[in-house]
C-alpha atoms as a printed R data frame, in Angstrom:
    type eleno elety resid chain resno       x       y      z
1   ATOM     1    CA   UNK     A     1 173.041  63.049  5.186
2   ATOM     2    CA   UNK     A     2 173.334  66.031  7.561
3   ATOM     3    CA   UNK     A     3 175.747  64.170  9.980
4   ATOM     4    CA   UNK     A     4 177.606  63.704  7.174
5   ATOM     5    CA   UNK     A     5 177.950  67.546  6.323
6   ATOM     6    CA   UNK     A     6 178.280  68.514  9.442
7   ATOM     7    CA   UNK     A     7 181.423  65.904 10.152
8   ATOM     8    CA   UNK     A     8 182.964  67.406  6.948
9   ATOM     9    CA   UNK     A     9 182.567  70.703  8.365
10  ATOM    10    CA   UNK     A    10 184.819  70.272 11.394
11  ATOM    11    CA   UNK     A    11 187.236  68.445  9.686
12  ATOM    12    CA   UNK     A    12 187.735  70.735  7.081
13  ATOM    13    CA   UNK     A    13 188.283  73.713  9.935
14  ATOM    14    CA   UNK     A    14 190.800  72.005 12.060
15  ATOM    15    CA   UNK     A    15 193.945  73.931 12.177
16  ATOM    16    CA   UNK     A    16 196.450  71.026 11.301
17  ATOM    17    CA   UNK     A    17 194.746  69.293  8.597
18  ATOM    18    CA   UNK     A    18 193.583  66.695 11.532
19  ATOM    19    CA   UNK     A    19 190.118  65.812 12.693
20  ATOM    20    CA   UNK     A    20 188.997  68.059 15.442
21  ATOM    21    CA   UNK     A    21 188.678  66.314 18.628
22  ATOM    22    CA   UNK     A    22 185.286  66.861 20.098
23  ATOM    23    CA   UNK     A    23 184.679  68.751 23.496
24  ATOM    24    CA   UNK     A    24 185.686  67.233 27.015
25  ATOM    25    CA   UNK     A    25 183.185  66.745 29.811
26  ATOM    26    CA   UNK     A    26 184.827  68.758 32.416
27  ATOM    27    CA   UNK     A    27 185.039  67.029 36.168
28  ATOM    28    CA   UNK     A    28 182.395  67.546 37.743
29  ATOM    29    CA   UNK     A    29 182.150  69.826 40.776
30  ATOM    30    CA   UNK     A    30 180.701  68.097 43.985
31  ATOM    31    CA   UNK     A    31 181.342  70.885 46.504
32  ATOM    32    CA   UNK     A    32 178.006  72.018 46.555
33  ATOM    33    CA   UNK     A    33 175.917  69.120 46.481
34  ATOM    34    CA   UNK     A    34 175.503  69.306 49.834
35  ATOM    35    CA   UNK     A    35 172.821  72.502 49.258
36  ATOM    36    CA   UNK     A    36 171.072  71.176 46.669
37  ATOM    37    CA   UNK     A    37 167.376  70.230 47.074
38  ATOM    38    CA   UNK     A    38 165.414  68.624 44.389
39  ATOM    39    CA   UNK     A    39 162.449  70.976 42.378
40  ATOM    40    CA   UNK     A    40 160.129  68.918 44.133
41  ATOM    41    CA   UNK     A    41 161.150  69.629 47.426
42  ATOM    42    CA   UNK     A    42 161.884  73.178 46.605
43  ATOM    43    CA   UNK     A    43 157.803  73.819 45.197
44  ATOM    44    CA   UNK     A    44 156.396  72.292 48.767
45  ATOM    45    CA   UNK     A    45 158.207  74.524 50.685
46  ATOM    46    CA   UNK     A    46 156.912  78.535 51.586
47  ATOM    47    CA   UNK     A    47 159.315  80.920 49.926
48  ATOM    48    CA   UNK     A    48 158.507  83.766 52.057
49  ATOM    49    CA   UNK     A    49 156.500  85.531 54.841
50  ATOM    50    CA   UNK     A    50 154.603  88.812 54.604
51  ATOM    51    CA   UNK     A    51 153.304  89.417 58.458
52  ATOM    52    CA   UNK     A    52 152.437  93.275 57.670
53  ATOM    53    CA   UNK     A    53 151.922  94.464 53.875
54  ATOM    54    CA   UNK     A    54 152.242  98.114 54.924
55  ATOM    55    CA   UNK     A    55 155.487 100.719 54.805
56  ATOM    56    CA   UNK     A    56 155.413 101.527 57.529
57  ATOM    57    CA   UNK     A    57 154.934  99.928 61.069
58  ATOM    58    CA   UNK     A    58 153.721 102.459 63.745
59  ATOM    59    CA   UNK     A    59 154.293  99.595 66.157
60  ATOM    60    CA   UNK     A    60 158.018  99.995 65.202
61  ATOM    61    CA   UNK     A    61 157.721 104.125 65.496
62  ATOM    62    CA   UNK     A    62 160.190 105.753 68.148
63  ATOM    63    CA   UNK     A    63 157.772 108.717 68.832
64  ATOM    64    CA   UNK     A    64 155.931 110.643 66.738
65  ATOM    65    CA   UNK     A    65 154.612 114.308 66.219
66  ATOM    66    CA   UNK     A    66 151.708 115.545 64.973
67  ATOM    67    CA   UNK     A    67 149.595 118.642 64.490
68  ATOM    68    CA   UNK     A    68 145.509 118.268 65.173
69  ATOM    69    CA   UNK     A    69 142.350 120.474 64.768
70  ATOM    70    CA   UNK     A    70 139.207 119.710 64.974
71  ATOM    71    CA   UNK     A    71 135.931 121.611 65.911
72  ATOM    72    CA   UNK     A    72 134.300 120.400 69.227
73  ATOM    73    CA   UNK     A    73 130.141 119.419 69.825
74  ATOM    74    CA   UNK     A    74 129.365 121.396 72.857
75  ATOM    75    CA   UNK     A    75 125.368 120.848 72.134
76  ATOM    76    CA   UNK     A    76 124.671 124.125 72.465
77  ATOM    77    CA   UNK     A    77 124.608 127.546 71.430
78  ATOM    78    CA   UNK     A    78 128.518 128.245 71.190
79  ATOM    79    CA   UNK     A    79 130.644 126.871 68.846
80  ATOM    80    CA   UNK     A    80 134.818 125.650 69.389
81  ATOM    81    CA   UNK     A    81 137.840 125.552 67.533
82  ATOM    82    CA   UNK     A    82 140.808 123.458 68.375
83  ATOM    83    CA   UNK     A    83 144.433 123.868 67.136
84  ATOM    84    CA   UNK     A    84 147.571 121.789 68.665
85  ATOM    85    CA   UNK     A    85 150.135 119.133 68.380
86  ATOM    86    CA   UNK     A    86 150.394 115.699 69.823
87  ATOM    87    CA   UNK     A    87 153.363 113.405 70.905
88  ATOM    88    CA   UNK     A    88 152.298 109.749 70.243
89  ATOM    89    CA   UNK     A    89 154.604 106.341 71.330
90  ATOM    90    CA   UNK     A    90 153.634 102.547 70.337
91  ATOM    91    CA   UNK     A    91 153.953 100.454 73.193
92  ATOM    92    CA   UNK     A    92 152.729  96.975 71.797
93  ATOM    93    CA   UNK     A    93 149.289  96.747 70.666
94  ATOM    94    CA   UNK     A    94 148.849  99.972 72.345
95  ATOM    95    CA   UNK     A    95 149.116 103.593 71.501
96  ATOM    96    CA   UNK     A    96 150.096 106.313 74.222
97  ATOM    97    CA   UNK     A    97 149.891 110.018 72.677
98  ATOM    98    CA   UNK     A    98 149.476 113.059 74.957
99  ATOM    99    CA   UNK     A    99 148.346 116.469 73.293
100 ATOM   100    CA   UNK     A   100 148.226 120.269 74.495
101 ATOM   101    CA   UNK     A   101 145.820 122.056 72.136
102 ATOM   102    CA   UNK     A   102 144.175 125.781 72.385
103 ATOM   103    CA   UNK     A   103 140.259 126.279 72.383
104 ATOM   104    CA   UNK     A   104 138.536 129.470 70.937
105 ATOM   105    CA   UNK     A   105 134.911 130.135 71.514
106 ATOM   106    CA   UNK     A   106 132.682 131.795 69.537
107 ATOM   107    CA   UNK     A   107 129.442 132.998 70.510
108 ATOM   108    CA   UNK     A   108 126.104 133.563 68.162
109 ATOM   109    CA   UNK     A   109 122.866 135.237 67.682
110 ATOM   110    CA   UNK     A   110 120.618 132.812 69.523
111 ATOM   111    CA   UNK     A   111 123.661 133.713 72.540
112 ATOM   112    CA   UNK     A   112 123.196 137.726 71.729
113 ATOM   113    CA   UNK     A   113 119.221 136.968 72.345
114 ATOM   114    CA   UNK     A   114 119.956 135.003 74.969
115 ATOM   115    CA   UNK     A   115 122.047 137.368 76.942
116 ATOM   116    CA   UNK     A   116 118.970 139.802 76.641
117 ATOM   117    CA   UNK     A   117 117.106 137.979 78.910
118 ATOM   118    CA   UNK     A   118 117.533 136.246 82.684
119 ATOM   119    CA   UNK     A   119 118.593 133.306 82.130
120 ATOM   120    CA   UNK     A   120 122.088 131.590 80.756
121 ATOM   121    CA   UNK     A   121 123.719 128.611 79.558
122 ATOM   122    CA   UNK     A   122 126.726 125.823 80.184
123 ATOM   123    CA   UNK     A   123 129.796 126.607 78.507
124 ATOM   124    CA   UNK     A   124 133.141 127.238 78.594
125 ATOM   125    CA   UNK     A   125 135.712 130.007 77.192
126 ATOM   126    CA   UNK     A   126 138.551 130.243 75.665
127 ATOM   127    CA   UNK     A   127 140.957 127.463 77.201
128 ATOM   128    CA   UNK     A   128 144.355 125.206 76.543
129 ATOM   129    CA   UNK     A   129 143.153 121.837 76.541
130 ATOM   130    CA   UNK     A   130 145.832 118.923 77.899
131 ATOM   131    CA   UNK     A   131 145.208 115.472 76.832
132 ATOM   132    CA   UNK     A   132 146.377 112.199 77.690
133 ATOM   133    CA   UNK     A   133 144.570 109.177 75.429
134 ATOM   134    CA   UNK     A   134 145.395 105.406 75.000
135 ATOM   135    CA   UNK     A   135 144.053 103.642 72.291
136 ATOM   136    CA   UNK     A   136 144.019  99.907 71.547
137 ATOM   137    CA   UNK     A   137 143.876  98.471 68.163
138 ATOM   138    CA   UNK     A   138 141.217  96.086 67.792
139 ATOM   139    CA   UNK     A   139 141.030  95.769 63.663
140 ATOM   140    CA   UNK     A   140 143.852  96.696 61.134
141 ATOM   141    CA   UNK     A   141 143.899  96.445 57.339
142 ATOM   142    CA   UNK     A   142 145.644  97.694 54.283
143 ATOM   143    CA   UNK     A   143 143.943 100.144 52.017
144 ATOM   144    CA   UNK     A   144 143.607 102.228 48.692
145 ATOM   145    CA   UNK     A   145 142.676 105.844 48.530
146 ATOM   146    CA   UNK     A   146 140.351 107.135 46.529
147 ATOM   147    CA   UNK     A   147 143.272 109.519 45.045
148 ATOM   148    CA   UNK     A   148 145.721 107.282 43.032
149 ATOM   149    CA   UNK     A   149 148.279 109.830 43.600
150 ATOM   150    CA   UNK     A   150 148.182 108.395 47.683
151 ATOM   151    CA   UNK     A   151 149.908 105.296 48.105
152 ATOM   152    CA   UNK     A   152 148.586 102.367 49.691
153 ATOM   153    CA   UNK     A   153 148.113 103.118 53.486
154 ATOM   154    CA   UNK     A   154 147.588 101.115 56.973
155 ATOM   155    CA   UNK     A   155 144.510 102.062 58.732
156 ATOM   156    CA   UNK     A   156 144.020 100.822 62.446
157 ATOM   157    CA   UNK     A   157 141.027 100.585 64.223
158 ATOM   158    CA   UNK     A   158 141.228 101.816 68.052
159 ATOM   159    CA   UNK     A   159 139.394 101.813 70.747
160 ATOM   160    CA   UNK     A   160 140.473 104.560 72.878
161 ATOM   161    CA   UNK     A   161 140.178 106.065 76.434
162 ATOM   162    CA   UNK     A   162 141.767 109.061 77.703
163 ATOM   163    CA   UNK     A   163 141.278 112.523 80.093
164 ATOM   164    CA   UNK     A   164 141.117 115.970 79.213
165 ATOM   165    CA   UNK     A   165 142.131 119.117 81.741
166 ATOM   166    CA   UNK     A   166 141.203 122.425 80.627
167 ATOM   167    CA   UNK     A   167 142.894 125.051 81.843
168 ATOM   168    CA   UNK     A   168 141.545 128.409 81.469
169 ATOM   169    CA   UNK     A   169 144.103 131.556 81.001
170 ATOM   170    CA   UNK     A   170 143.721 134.380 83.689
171 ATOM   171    CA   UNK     A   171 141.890 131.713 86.307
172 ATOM   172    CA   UNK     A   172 143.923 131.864 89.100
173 ATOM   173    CA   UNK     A   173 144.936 135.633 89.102
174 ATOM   174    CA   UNK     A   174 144.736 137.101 92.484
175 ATOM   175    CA   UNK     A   175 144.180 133.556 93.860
176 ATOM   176    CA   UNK     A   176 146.818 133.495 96.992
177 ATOM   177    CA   UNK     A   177 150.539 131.346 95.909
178 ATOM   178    CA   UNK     A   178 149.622 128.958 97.968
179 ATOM   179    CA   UNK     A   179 146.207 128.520 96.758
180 ATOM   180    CA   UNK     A   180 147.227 127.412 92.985
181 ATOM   181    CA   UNK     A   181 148.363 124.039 93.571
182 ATOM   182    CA   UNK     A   182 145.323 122.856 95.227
183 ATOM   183    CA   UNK     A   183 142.912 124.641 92.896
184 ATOM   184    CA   UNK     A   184 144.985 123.641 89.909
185 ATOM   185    CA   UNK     A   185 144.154 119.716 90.720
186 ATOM   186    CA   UNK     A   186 140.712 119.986 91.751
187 ATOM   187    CA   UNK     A   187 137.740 118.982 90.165
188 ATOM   188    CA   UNK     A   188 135.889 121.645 90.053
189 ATOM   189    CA   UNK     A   189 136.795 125.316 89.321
190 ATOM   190    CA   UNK     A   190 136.746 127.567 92.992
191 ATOM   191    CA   UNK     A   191 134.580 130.271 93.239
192 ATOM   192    CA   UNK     A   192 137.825 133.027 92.924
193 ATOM   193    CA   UNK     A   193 138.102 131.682 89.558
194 ATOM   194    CA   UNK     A   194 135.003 132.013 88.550
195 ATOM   195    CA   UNK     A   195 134.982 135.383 89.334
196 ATOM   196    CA   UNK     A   196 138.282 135.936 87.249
197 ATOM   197    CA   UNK     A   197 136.435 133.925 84.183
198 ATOM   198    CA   UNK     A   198 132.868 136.437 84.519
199 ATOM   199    CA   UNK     A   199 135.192 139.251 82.660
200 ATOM   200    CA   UNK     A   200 136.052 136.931 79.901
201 ATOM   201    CA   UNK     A   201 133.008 134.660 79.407
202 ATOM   202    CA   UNK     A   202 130.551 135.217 76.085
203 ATOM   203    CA   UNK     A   203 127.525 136.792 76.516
204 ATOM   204    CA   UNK     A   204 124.763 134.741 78.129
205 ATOM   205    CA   UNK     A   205 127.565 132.068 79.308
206 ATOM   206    CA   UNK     A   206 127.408 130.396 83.259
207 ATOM   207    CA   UNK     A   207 130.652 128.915 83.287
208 ATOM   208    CA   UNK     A   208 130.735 124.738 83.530
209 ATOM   209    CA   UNK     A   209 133.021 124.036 87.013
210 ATOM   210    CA   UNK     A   210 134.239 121.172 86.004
211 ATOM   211    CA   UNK     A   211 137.579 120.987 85.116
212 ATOM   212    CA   UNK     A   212 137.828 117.589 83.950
């Protein structure tokens, strides 16, 4: 009985008094079929590749720029400040950054006691500091801050290896022109610097010669 009403339906609509001819299946188009793949083929295959679920990709970096401080362990009575920026380049699995940063030295009350009496102690005033360090990445891993405000960050384990020359302000004055280059690459600080660095040392302080 619904066939029925449903046949009496479209004949009673068609524009001519006639019975409306029913829809025709359009030729199908073939010029794809090529590029088809059945759903079964289509669920055994991967539909993508993550190989780094970061951001950003330091290994991709051109060069980058950076400002440090930190405060140094001298393991003893002075304490140090450091201020600078870095350069840093990827090169593969491995990280090249060279830094210039400036040290101040502080002295304090066990140095004031100290100076009151014979006898000194290792350190080193106020310097620039020139770095070169390469690190290696050895572990790597995506992870959430603590703030949710932070988004979702890549941090890299390194192993890293580098050298440090300090150069100390006011050294070399009065040390003969032709006298710098060779005391500026040696090991260990010359005696005519030394001298220079006695005006400017903390109280209580026998300057460390080396310069490395």
């Amino acid at each position: 009985m619904i066939l029925e009403a449903l046949a009496i339906v479209v004949m009673a609509a068609a524009p001519d008094g006639g019975v409306a001819a029913g829809p025709v299946d359009p030729t199908p188009d073939t010029s794809i079929e090529r590029y088809r793949t059945p759903l079964e083929a289509l669920t055994e295959r991967p539909v993508g590749e993550a190989s780094r679920a970061v951001r950003f990709d330091w290994r991709r970096s051109r060069v980058g720029f950076g400002v440090i401080s930190s405060s140094l362990l001298e393991l003893n009575n002075y304490s140090s400040f450091r201020i600078g920026g870095y350069v840093r380049k990827a090169l593969g699995n491995v990280m090249l950054d060279a830094s210039v940063t400036y040290v101040f030295v502080f002295g304090s009350d066990a140095t004031s006691k100290l100076a009151l009496t014979p006898y000194r102690q290792y350190g080193r005033p106020n310097r620039l500091e020139l770095d070169i360090n390469f690190g290696y990445a050895i572990a790597e891993g995506v992870v959430t801050s603590r703030p949710g405000i932070v988004p979702a960050a890549q941090m890299v384990l390194t192993a890293n290896a580098g050298v440090r020359y300090l150069f100390y302000p006011g050294g070399l004055a009065g040390v003969p022109a032709l006298d710098v280059a060779g005391a500026i690459f040696n090991p260990r600080i010359s005696d005519a610097e030394i001298k220079n660095l006695d005006k400017v040392r903390l109280a209580a302080m026998q300057v460390d010669r080396a310069r490395y």
